[in-house]
PDB file of the backbone (N, CA, C, O) and the ligand in Angstrom, with CONECT records:
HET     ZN  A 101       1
ATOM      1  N   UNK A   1      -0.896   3.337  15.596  1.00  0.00           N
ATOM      2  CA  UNK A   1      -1.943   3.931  14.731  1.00  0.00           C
ATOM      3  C   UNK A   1      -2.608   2.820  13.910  1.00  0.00           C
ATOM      4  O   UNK A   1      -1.827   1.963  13.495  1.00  0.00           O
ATOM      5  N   UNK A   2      -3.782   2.686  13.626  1.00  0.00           N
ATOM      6  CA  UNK A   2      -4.694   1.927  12.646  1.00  0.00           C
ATOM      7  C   UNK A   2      -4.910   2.169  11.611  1.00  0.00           C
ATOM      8  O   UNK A   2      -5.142   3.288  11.155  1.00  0.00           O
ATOM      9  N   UNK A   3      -4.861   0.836  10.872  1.00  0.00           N
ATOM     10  CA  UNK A   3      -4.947   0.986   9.574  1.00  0.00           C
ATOM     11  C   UNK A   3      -6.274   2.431   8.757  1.00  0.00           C
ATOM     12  O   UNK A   3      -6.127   3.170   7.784  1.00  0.00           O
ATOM     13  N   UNK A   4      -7.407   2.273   9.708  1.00  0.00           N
ATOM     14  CA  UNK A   4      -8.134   3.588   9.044  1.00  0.00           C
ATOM     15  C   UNK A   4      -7.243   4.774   9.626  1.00  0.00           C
ATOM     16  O   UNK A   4      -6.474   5.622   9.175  1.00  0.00           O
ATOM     17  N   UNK A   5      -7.565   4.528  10.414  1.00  0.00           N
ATOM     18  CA  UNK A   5      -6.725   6.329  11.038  1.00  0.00           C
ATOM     19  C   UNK A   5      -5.571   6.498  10.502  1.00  0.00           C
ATOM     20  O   UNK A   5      -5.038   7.607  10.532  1.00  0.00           O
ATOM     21  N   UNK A   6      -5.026   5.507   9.961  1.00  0.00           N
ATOM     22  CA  UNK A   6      -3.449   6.008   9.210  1.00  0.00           C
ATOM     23  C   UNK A   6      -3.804   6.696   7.800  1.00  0.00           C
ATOM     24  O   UNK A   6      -3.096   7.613   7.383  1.00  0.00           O
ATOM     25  N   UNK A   7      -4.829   6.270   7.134  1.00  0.00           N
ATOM     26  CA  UNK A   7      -5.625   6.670   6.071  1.00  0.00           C
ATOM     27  C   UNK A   7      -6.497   7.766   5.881  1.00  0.00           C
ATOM     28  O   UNK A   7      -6.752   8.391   4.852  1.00  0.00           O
ATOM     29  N   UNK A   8      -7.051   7.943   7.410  1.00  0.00           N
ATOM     30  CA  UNK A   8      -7.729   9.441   7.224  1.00  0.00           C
ATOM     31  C   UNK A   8      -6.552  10.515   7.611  1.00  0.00           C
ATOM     32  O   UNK A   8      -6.838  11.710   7.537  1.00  0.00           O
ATOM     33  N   UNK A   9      -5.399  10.172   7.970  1.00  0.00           N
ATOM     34  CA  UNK A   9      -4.708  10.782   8.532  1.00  0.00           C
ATOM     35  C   UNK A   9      -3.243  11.330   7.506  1.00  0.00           C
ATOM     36  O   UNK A   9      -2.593  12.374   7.572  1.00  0.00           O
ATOM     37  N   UNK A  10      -3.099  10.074   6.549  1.00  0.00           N
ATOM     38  CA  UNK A  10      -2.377  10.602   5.837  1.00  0.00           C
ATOM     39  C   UNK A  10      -2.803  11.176   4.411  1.00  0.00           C
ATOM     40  O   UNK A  10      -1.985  11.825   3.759  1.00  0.00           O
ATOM     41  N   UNK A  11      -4.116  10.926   3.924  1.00  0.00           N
ATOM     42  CA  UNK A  11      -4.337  11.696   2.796  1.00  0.00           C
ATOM     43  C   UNK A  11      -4.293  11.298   1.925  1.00  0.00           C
ATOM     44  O   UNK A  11      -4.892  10.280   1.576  1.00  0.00           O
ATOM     45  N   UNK A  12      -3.154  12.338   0.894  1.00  0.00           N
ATOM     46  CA  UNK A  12      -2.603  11.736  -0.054  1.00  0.00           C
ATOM     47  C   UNK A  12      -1.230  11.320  -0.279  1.00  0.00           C
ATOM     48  O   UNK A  12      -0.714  10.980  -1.344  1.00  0.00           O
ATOM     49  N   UNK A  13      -0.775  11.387   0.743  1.00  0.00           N
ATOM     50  CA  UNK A  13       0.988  11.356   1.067  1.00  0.00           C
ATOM     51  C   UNK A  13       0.943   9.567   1.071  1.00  0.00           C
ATOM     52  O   UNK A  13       0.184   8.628   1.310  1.00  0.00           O
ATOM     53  N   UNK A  14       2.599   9.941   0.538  1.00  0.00           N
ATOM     54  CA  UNK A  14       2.511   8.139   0.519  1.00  0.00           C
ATOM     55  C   UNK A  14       2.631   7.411   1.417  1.00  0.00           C
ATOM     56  O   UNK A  14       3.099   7.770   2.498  1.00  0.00           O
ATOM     57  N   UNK A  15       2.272   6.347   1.184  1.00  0.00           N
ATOM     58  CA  UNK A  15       2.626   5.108   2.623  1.00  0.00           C
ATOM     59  C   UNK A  15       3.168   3.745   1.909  1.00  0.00           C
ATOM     60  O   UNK A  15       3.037   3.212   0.808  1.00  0.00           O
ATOM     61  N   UNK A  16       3.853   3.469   3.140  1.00  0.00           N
ATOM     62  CA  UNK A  16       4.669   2.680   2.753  1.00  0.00           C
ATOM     63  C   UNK A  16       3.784   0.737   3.046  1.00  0.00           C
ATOM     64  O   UNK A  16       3.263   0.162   4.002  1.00  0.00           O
ATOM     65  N   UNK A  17       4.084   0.386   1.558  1.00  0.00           N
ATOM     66  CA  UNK A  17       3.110  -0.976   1.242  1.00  0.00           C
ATOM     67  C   UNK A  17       4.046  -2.163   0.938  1.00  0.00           C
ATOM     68  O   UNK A  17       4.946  -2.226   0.100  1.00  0.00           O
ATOM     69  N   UNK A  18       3.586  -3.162   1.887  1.00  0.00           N
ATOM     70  CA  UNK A  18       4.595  -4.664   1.464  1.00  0.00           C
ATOM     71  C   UNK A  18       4.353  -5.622   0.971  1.00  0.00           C
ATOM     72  O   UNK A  18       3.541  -6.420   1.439  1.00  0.00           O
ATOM     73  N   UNK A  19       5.214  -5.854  -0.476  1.00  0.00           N
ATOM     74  CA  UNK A  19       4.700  -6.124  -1.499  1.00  0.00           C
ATOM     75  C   UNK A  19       4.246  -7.873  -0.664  1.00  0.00           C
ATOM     76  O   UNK A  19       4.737  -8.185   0.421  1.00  0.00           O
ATOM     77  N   UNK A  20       3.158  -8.903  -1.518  1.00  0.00           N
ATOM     78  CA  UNK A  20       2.774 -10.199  -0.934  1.00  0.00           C
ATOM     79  C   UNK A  20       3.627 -10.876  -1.225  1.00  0.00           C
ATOM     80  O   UNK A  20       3.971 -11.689  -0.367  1.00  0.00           O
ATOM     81  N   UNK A  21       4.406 -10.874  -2.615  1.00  0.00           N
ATOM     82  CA  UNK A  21       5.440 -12.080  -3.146  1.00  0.00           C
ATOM     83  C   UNK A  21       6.445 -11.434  -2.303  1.00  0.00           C
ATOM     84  O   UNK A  21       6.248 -11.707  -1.119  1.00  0.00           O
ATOM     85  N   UNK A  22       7.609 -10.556  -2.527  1.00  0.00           N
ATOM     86  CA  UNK A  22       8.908 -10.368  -2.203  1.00  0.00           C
ATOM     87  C   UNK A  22       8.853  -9.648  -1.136  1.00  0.00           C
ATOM     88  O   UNK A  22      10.001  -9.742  -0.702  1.00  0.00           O
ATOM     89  N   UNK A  23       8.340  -9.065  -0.508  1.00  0.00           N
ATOM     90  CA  UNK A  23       8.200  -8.601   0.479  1.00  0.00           C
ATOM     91  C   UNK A  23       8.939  -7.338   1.063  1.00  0.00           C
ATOM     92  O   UNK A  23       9.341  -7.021   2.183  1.00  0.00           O
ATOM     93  N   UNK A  24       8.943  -6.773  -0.143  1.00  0.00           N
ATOM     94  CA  UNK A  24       9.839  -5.751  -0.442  1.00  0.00           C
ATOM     95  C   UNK A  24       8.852  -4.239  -0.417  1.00  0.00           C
ATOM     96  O   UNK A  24       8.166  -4.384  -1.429  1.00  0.00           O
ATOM     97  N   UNK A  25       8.486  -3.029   0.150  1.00  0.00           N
ATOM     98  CA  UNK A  25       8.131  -2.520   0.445  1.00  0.00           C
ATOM     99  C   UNK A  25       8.046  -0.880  -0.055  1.00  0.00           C
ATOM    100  O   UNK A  25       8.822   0.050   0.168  1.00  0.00           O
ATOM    101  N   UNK A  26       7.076  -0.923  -0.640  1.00  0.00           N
ATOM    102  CA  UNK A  26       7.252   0.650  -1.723  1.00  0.00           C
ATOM    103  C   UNK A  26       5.935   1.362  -1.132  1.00  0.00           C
ATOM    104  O   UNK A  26       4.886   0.862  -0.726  1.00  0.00           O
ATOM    105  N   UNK A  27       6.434   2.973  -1.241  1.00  0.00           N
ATOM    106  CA  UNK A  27       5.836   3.886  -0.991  1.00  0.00           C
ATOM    107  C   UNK A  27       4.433   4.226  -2.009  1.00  0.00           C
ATOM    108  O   UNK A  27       4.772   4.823  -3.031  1.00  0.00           O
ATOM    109  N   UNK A  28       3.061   3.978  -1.921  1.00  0.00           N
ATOM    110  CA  UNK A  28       2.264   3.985  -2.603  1.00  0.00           C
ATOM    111  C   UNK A  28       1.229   5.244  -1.910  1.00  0.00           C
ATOM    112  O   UNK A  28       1.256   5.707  -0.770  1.00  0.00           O
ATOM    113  N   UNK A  29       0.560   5.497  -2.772  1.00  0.00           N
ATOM    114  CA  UNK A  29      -0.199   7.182  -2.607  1.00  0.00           C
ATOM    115  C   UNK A  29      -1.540   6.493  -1.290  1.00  0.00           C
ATOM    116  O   UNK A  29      -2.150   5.499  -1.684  1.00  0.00           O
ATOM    117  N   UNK A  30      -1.837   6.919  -0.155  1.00  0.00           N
ATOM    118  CA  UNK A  30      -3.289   6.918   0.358  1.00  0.00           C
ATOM    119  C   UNK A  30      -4.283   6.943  -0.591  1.00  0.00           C
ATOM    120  O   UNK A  30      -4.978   5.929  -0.657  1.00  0.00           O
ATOM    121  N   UNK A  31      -4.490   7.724  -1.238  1.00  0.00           N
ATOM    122  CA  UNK A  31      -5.764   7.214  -2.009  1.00  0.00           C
ATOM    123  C   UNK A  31      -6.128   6.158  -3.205  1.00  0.00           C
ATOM    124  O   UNK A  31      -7.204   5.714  -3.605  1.00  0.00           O
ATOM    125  N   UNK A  32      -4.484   5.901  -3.688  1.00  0.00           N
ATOM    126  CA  UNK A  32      -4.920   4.484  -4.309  1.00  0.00           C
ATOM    127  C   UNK A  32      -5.216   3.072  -3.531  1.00  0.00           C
ATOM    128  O   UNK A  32      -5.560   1.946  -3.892  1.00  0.00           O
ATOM    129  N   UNK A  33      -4.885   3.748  -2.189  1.00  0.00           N
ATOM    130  CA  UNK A  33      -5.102   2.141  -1.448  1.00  0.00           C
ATOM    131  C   UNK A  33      -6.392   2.543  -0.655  1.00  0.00           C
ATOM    132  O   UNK A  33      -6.931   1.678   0.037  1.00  0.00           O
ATOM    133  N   UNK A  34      -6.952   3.889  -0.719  1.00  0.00           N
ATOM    134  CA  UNK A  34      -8.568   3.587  -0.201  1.00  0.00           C
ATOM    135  C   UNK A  34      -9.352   2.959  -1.372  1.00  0.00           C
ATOM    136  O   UNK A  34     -10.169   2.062  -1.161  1.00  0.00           O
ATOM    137  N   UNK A  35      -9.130   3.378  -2.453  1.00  0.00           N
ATOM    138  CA  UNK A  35     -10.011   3.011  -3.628  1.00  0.00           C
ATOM    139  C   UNK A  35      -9.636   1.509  -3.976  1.00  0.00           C
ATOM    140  O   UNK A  35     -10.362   0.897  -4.759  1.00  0.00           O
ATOM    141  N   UNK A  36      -8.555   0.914  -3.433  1.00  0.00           N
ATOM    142  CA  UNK A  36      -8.591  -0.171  -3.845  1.00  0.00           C
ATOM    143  C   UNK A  36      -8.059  -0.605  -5.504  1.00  0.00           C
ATOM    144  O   UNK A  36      -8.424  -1.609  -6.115  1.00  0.00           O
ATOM    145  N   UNK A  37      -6.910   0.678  -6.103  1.00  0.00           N
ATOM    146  CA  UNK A  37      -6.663   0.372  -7.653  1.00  0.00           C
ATOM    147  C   UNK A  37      -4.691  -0.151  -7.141  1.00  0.00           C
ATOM    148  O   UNK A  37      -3.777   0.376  -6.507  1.00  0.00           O
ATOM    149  N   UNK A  38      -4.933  -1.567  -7.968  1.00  0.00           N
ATOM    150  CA  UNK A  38      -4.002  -1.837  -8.251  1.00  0.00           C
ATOM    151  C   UNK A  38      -2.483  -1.394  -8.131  1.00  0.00           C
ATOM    152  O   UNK A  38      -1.948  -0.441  -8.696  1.00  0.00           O
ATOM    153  N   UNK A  39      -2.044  -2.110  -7.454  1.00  0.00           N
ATOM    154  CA  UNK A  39      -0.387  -1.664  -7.586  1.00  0.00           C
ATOM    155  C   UNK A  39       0.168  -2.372  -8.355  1.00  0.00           C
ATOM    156  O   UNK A  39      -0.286  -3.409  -8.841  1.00  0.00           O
ATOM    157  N   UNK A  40       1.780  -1.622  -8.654  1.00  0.00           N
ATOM    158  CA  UNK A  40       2.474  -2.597  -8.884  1.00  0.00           C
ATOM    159  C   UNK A  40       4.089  -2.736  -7.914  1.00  0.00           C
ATOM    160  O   UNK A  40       4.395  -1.722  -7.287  1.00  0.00           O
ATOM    161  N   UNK A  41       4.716  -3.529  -7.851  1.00  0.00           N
ATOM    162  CA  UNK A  41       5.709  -3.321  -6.881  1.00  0.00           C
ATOM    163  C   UNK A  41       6.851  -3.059  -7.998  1.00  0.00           C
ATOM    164  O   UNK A  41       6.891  -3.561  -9.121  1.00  0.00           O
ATOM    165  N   UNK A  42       7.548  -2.371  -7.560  1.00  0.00           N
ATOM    166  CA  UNK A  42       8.783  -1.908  -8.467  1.00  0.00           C
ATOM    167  C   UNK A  42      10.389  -2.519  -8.398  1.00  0.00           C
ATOM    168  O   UNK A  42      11.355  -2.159  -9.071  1.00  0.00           O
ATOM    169  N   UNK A  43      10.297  -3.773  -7.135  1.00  0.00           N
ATOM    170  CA  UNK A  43      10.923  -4.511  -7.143  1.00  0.00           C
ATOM    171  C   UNK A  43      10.695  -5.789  -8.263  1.00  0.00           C
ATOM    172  O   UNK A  43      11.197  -5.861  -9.384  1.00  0.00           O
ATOM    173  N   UNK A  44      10.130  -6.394  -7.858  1.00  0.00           N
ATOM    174  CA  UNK A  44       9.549  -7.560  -8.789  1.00  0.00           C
ATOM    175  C   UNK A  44       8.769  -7.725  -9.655  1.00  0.00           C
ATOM    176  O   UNK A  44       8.705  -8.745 -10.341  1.00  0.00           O
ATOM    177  N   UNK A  45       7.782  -6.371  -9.795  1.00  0.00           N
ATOM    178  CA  UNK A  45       6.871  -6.497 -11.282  1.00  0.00           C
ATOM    179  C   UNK A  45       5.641  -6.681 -10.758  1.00  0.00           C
ATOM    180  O   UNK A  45       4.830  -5.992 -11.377  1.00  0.00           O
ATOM    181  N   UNK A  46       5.165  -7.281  -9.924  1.00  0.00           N
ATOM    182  CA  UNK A  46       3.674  -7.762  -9.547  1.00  0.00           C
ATOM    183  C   UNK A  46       2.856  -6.949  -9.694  1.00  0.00           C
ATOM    184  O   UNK A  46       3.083  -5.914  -9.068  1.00  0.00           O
ATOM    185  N   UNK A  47       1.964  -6.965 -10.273  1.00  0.00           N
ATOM    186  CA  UNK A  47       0.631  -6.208  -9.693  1.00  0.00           C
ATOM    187  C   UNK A  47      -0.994  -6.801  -8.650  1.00  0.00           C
ATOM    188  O   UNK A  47      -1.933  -7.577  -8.828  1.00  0.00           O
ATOM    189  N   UNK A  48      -0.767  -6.356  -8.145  1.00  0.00           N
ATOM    190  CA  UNK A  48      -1.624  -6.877  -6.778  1.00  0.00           C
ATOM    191  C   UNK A  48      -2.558  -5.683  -6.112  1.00  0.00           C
ATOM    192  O   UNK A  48      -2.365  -4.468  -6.152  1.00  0.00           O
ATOM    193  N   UNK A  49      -3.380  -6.247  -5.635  1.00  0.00           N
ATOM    194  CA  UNK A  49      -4.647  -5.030  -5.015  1.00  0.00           C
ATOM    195  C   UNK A  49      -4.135  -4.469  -3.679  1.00  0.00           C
ATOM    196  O   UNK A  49      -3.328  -5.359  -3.407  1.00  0.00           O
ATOM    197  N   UNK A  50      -4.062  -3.655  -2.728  1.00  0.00           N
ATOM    198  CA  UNK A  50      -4.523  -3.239  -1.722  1.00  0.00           C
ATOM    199  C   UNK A  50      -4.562  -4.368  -0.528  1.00  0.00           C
ATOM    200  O   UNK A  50      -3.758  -4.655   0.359  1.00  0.00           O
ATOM    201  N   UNK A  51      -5.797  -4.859  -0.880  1.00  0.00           N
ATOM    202  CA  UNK A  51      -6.296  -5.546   0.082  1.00  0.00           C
ATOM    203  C   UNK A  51      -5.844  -6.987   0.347  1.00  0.00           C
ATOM    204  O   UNK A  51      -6.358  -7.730   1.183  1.00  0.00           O
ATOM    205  N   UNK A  52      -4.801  -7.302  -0.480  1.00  0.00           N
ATOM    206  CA  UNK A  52      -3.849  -8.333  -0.759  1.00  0.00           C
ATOM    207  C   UNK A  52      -2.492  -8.156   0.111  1.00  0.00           C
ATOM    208  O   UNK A  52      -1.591  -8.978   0.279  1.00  0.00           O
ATOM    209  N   UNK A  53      -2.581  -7.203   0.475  1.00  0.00           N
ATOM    210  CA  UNK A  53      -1.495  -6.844   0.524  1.00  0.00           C
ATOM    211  C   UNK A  53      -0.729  -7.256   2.363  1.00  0.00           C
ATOM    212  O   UNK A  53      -0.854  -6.370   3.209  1.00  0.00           O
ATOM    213  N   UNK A  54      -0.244  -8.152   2.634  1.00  0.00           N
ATOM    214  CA  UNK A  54      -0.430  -8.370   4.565  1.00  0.00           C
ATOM    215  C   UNK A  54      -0.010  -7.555   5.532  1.00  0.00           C
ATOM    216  O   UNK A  54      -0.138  -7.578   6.756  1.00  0.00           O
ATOM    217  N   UNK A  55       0.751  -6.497   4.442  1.00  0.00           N
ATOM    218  CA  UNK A  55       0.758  -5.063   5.664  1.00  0.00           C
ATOM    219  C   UNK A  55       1.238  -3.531   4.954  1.00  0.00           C
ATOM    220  O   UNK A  55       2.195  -3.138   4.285  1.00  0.00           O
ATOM    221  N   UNK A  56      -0.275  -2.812   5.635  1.00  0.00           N
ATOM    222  CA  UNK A  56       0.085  -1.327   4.896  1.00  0.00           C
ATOM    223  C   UNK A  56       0.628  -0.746   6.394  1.00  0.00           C
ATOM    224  O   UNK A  56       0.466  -1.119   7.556  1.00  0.00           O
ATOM    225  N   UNK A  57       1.220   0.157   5.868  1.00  0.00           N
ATOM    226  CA  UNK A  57       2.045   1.027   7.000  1.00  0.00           C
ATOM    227  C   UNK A  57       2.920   0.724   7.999  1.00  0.00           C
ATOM    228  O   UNK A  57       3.364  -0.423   7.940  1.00  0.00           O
ATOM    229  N   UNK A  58       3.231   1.277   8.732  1.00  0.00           N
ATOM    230  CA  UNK A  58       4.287   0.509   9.710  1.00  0.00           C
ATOM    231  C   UNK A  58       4.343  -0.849  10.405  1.00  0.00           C
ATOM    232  O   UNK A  58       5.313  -1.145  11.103  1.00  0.00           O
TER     233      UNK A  58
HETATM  234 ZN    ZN A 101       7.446  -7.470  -5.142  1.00  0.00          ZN2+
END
């Protein structure tokens, strides 16, 4: 599945996002990662965009 189609497809259900520093991987909502607002990872503290990010979903 592709990164859009995983997005029109999952909504608002979460998906799973890997963080850039630790690489540690938390469940974040579809629509904060269409809009592009900030995460933070709940392992290490970071906050980082979306589009930073080197892999959403599986
Ligand atoms: Zn992290």
């Amino acid at each position: 599945m592709s990164y859009t189609q995983g997005l029109r497809h999952f909504g608002e259900r979460p998906v799973p996002v890997k963080c850039p520093k630790c690489a540690h991987i938390a469940n974040q909502r579809a629509a904060k990662l269409r809009k592009n607002t900030p995460l933070k990872c709940p392992h290490c503290g970071l906050e980082f965009l979306p589009s930073q990010c080197p892999r959403i979903g599986g």
